[in-house]
N, CA, C and O atoms as CSV, one atom per row, in Angstrom:
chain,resi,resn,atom,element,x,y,z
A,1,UNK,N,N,0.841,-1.190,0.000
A,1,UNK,CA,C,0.000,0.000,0.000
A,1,UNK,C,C,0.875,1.239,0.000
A,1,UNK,O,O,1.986,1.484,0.470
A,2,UNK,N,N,0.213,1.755,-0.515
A,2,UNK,CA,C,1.090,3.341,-0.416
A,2,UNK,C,C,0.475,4.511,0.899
A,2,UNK,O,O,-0.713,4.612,1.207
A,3,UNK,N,N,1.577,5.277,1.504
A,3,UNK,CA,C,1.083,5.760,2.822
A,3,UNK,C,C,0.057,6.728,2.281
A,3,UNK,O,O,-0.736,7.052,3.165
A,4,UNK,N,N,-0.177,7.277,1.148
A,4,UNK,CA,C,-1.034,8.395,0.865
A,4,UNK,C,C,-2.485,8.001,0.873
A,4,UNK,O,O,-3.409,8.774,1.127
A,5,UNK,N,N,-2.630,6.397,0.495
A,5,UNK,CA,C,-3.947,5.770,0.421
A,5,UNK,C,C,-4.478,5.522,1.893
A,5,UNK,O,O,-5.659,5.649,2.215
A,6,UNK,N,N,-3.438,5.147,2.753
A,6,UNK,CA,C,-3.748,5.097,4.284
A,6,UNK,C,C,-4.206,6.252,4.365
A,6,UNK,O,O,-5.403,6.478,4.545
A,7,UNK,N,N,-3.344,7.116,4.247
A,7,UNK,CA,C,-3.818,8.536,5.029
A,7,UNK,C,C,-5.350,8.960,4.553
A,7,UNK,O,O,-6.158,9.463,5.335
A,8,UNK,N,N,-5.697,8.620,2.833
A,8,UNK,CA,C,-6.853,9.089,3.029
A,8,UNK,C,C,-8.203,8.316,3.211
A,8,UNK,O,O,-9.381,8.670,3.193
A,9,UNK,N,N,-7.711,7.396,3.351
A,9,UNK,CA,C,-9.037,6.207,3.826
A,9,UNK,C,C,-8.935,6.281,5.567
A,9,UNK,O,O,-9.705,5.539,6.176
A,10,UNK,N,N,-8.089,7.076,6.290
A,10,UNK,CA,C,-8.363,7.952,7.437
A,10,UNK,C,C,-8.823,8.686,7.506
A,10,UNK,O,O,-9.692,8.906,8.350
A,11,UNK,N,N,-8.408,9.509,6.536
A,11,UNK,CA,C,-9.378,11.144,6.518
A,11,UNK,C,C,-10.839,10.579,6.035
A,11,UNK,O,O,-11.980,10.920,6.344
A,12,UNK,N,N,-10.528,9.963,5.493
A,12,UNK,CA,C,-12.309,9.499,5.160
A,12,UNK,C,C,-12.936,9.001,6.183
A,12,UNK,O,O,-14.067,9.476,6.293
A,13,UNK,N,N,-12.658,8.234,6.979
A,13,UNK,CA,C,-12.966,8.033,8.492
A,13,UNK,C,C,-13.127,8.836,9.266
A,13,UNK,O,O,-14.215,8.781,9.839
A,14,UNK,N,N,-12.252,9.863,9.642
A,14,UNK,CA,C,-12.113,10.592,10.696
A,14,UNK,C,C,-12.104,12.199,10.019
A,14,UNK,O,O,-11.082,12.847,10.244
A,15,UNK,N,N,-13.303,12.931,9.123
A,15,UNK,CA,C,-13.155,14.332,8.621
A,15,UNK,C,C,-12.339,15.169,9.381
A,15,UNK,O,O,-12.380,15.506,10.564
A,16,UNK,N,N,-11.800,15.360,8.719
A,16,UNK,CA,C,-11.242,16.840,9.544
A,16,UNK,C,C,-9.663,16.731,10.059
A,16,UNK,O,O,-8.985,17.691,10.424
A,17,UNK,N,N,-9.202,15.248,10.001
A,17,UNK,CA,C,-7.975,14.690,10.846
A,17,UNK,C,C,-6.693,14.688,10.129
A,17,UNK,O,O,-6.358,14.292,9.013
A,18,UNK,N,N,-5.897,15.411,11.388
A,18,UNK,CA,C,-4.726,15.740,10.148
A,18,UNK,C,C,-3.799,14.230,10.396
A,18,UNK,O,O,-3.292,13.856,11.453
A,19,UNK,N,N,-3.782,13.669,9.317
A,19,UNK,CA,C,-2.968,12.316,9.009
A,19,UNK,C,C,-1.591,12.444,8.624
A,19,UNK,O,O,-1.371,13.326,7.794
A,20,UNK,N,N,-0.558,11.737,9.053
A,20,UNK,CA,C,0.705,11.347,8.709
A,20,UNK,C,C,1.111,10.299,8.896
A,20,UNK,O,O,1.140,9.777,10.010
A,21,UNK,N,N,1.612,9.636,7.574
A,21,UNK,CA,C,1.822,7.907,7.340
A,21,UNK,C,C,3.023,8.294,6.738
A,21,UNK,O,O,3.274,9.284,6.051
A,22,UNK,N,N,4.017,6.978,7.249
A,22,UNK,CA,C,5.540,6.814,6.839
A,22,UNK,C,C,5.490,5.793,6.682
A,22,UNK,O,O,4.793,5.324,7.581
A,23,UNK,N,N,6.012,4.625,5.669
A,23,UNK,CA,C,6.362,3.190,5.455
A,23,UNK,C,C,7.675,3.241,6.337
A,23,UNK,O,O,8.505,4.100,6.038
A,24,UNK,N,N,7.915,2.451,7.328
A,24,UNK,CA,C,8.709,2.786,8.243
A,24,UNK,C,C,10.172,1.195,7.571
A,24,UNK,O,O,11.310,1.146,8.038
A,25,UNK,N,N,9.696,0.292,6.607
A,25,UNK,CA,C,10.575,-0.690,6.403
A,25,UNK,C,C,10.624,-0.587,4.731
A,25,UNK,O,O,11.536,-1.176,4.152
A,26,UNK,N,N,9.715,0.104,4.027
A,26,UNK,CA,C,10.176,-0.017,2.786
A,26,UNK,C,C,9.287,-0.965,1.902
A,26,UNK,O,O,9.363,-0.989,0.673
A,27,UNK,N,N,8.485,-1.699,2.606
A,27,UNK,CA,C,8.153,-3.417,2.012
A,27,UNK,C,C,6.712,-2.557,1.642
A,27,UNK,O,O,6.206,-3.344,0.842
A,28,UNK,N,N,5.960,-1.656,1.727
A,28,UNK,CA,C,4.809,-1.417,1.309
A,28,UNK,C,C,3.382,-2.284,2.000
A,28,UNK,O,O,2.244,-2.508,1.589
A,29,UNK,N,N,4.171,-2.623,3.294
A,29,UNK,CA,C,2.807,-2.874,4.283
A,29,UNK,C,C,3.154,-2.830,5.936
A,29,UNK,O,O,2.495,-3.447,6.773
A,30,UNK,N,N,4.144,-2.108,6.194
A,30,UNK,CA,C,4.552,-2.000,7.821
A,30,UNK,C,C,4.776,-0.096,7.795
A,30,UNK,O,O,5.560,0.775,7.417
A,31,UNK,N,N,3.586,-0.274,8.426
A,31,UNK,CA,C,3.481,1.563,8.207
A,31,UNK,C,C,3.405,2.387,9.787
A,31,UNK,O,O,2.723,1.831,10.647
A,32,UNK,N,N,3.946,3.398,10.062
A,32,UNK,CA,C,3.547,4.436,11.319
A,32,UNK,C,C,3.323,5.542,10.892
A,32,UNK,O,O,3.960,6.125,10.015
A,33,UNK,N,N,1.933,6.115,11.768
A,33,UNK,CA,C,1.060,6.910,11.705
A,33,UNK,C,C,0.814,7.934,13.061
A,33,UNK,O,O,0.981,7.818,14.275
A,34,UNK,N,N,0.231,9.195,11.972
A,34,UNK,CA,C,0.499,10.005,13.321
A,34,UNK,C,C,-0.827,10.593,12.917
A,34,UNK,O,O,-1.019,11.201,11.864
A,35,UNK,N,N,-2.133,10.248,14.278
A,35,UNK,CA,C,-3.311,11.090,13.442
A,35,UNK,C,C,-3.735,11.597,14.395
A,35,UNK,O,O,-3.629,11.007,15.470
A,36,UNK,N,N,-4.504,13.158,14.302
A,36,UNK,CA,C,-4.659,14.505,15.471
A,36,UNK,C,C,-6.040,14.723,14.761
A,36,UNK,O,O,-6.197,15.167,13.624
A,37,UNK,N,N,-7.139,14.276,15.762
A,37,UNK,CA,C,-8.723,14.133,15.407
A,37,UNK,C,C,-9.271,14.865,16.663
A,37,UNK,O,O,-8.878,14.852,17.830
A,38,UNK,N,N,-10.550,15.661,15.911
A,38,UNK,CA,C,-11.195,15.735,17.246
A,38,UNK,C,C,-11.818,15.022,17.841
A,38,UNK,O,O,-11.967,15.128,19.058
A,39,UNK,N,N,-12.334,14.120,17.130
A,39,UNK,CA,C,-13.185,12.368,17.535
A,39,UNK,C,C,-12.402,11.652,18.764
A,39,UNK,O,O,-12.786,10.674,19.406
A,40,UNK,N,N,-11.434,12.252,18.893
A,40,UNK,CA,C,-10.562,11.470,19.580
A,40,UNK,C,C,-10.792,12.290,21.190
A,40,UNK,O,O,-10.563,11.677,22.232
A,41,UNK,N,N,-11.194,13.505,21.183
A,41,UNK,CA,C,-11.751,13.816,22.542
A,41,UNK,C,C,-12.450,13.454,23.114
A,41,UNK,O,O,-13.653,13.541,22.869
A,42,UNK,N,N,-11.998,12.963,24.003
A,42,UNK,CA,C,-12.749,12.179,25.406
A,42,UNK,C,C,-12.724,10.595,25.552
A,42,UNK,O,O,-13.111,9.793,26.402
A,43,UNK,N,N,-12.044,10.523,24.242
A,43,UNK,CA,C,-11.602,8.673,24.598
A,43,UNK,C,C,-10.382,8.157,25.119
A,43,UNK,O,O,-9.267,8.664,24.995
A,44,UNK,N,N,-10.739,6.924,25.813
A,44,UNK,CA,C,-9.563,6.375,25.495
A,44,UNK,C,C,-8.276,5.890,24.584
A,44,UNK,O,O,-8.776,5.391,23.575
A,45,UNK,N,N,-6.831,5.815,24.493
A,45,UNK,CA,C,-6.654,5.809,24.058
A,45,UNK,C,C,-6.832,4.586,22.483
A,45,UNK,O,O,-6.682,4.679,21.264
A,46,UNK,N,N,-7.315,3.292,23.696
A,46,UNK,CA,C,-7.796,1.983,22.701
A,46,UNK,C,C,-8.786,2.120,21.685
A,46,UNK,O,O,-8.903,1.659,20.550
A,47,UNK,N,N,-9.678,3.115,22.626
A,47,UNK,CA,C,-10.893,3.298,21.248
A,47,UNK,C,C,-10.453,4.224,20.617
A,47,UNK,O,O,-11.044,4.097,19.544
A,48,UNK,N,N,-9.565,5.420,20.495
A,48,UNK,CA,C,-8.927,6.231,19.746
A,48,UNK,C,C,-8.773,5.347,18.335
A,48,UNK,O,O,-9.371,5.434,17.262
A,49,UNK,N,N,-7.542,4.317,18.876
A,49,UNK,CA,C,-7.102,3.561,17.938
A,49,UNK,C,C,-8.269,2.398,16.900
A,49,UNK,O,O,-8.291,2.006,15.733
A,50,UNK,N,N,-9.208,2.174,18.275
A,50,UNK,CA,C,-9.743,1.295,17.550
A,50,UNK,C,C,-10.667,1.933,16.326
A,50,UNK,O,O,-11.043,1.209,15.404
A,51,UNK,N,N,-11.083,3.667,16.400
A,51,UNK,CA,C,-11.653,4.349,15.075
A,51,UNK,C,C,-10.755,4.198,13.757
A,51,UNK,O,O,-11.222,4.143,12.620
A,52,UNK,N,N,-9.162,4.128,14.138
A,52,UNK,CA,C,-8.870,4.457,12.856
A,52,UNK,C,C,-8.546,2.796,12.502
A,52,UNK,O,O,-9.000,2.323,11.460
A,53,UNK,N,N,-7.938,2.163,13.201
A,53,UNK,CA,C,-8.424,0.545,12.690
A,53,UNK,C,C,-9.791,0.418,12.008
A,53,UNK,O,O,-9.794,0.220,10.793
A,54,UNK,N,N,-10.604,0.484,12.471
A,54,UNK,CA,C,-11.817,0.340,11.846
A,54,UNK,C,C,-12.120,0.448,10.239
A,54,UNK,O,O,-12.776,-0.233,9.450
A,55,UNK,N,N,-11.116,1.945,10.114
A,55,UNK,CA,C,-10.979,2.542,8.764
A,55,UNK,C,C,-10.682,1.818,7.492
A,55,UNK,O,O,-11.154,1.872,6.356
A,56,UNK,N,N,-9.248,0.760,8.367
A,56,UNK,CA,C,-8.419,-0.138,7.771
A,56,UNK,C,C,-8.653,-1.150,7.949
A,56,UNK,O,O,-7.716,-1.948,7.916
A,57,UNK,N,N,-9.936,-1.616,8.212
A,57,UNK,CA,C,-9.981,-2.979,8.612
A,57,UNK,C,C,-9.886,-4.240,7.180
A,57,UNK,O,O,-9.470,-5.398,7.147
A,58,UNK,N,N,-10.415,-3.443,6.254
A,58,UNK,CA,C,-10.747,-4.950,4.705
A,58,UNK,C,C,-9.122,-4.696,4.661
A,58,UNK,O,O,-8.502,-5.734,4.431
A,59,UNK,N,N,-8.555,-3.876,4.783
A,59,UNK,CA,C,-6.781,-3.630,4.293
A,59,UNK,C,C,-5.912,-4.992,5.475
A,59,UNK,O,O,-5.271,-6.040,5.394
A,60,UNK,N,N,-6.365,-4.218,6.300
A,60,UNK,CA,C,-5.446,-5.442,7.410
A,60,UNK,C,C,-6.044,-6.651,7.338
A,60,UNK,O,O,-5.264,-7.569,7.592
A,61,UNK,N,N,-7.508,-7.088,6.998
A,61,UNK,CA,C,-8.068,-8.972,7.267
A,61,UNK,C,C,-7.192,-9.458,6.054
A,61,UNK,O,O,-6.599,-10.536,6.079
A,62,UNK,N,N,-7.143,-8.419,4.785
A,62,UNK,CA,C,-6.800,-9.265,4.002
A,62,UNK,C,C,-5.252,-9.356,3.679
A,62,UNK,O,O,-4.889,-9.967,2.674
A,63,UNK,N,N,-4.523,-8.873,4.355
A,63,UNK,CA,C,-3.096,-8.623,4.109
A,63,UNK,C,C,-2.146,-7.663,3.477
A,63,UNK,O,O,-0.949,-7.825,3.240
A,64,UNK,N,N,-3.090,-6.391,3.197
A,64,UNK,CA,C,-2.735,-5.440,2.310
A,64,UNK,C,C,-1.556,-4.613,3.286
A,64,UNK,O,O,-0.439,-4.161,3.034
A,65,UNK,N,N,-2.242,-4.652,4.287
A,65,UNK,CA,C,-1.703,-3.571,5.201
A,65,UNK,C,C,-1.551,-4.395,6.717
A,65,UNK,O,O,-2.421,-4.743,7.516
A,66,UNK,N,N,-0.039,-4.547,6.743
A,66,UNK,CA,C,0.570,-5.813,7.730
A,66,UNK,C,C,0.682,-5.631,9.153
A,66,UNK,O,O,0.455,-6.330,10.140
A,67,UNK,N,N,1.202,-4.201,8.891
A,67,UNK,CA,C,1.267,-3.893,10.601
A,67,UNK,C,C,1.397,-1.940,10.505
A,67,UNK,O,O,2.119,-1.340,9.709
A,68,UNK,N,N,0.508,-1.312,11.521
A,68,UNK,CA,C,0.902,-0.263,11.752
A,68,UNK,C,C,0.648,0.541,12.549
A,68,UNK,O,O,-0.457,1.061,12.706
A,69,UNK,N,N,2.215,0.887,13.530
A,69,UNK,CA,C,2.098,1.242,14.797
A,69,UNK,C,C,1.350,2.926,14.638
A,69,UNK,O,O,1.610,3.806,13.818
A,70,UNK,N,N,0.410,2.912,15.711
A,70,UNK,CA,C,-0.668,4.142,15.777
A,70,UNK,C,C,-0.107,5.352,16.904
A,70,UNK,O,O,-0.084,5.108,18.110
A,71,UNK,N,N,0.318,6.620,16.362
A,71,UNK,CA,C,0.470,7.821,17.739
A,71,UNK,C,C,-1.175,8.528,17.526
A,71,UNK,O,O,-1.392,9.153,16.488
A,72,UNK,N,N,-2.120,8.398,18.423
A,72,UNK,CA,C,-2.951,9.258,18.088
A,72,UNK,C,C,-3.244,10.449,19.056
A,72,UNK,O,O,-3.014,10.055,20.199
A,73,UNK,N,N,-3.683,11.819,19.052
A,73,UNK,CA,C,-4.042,12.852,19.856
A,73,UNK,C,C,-5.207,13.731,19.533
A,73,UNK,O,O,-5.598,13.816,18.369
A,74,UNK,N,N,-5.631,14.218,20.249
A,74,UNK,CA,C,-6.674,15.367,20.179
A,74,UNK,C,C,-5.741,16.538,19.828
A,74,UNK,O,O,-4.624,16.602,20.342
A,75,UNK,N,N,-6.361,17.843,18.607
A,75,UNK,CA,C,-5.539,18.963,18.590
A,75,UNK,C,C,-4.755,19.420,19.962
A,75,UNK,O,O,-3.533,19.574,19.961
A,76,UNK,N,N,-5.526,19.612,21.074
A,76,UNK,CA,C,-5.062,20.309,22.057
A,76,UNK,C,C,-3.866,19.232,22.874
A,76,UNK,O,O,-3.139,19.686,23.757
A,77,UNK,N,N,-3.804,17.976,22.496
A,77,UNK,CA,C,-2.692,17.340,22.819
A,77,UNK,C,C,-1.828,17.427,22.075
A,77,UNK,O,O,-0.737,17.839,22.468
A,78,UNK,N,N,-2.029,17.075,20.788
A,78,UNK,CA,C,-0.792,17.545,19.823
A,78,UNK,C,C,-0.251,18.867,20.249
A,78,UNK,O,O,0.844,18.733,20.794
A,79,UNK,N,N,-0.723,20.277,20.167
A,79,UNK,CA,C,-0.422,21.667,20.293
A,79,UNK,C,C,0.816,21.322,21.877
A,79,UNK,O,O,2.004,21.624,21.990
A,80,UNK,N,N,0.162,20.815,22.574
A,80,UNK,CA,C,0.496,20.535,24.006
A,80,UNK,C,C,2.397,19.862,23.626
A,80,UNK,O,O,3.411,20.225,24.223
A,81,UNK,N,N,2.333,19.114,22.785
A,81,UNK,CA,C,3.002,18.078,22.431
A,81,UNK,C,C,4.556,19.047,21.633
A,81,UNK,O,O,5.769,18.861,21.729
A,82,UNK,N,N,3.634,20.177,20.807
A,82,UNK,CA,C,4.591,21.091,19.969
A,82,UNK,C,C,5.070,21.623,20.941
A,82,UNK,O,O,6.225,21.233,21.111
A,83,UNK,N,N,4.641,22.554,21.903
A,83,UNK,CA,C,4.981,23.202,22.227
A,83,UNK,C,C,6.274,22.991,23.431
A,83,UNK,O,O,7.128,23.759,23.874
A,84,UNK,N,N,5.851,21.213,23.753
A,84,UNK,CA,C,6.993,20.675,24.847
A,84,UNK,C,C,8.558,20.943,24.150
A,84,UNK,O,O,9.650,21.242,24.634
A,85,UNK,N,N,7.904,20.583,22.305
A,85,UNK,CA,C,9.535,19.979,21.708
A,85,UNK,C,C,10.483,21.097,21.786
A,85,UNK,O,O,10.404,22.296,21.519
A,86,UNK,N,N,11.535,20.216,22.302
A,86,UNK,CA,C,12.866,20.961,21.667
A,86,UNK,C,C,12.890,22.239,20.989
A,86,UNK,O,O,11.897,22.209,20.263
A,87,UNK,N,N,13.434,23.257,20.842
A,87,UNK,CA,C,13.274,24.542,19.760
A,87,UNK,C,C,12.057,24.791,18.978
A,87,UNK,O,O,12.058,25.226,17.826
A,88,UNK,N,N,11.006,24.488,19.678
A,88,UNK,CA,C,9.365,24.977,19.201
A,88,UNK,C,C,8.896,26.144,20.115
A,88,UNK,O,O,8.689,25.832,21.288
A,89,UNK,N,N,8.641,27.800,19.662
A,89,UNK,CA,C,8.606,28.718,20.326
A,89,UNK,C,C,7.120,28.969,20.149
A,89,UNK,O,O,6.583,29.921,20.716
């Protein structure tokens, strides 16, 4: 799979969510993702994950899409998150 098709069969899931997918091995199915939803306020983090799984689910039963580790946040955690890093003013 290509990370751009992940990302938008997320955004299609989750409107509004800013998505970032990296093939983290090269092989075109072991991918990490970084997705900042507002859907994601007030959950846990499992059901966070389990929305955007959901997204990907015919991709992962059938082997398209093998493994891929999930960072997910609410805007105001991400912002929270910028503002910790290193040389972010």
């Amino acid at each position: 799979m290509d990370p751009r098709e992940i990302e938008a069969l997320i955004q299609a899931a989750l409107p509004g969510a800013k998505v970032q997918v990296e093939d983290t091995v090269g092989d075109g199915n072991h991918f990490q993702a970084v997705v900042v939803a507002e859907q994601f306020q007030g959950l846990p983090l499992i059901k966070q994950h389990r929305l955007v799984n959901e997204a990907l689910k015919p991709y992962l039963q059938d082997g398209r899409l093998h493994a891929l580790a999930l960072r997910t946040f609410t805007p105001s955690q991400w912002e929270e998150l910028r503002r910790a890093a290193p040389g972010s003013a």
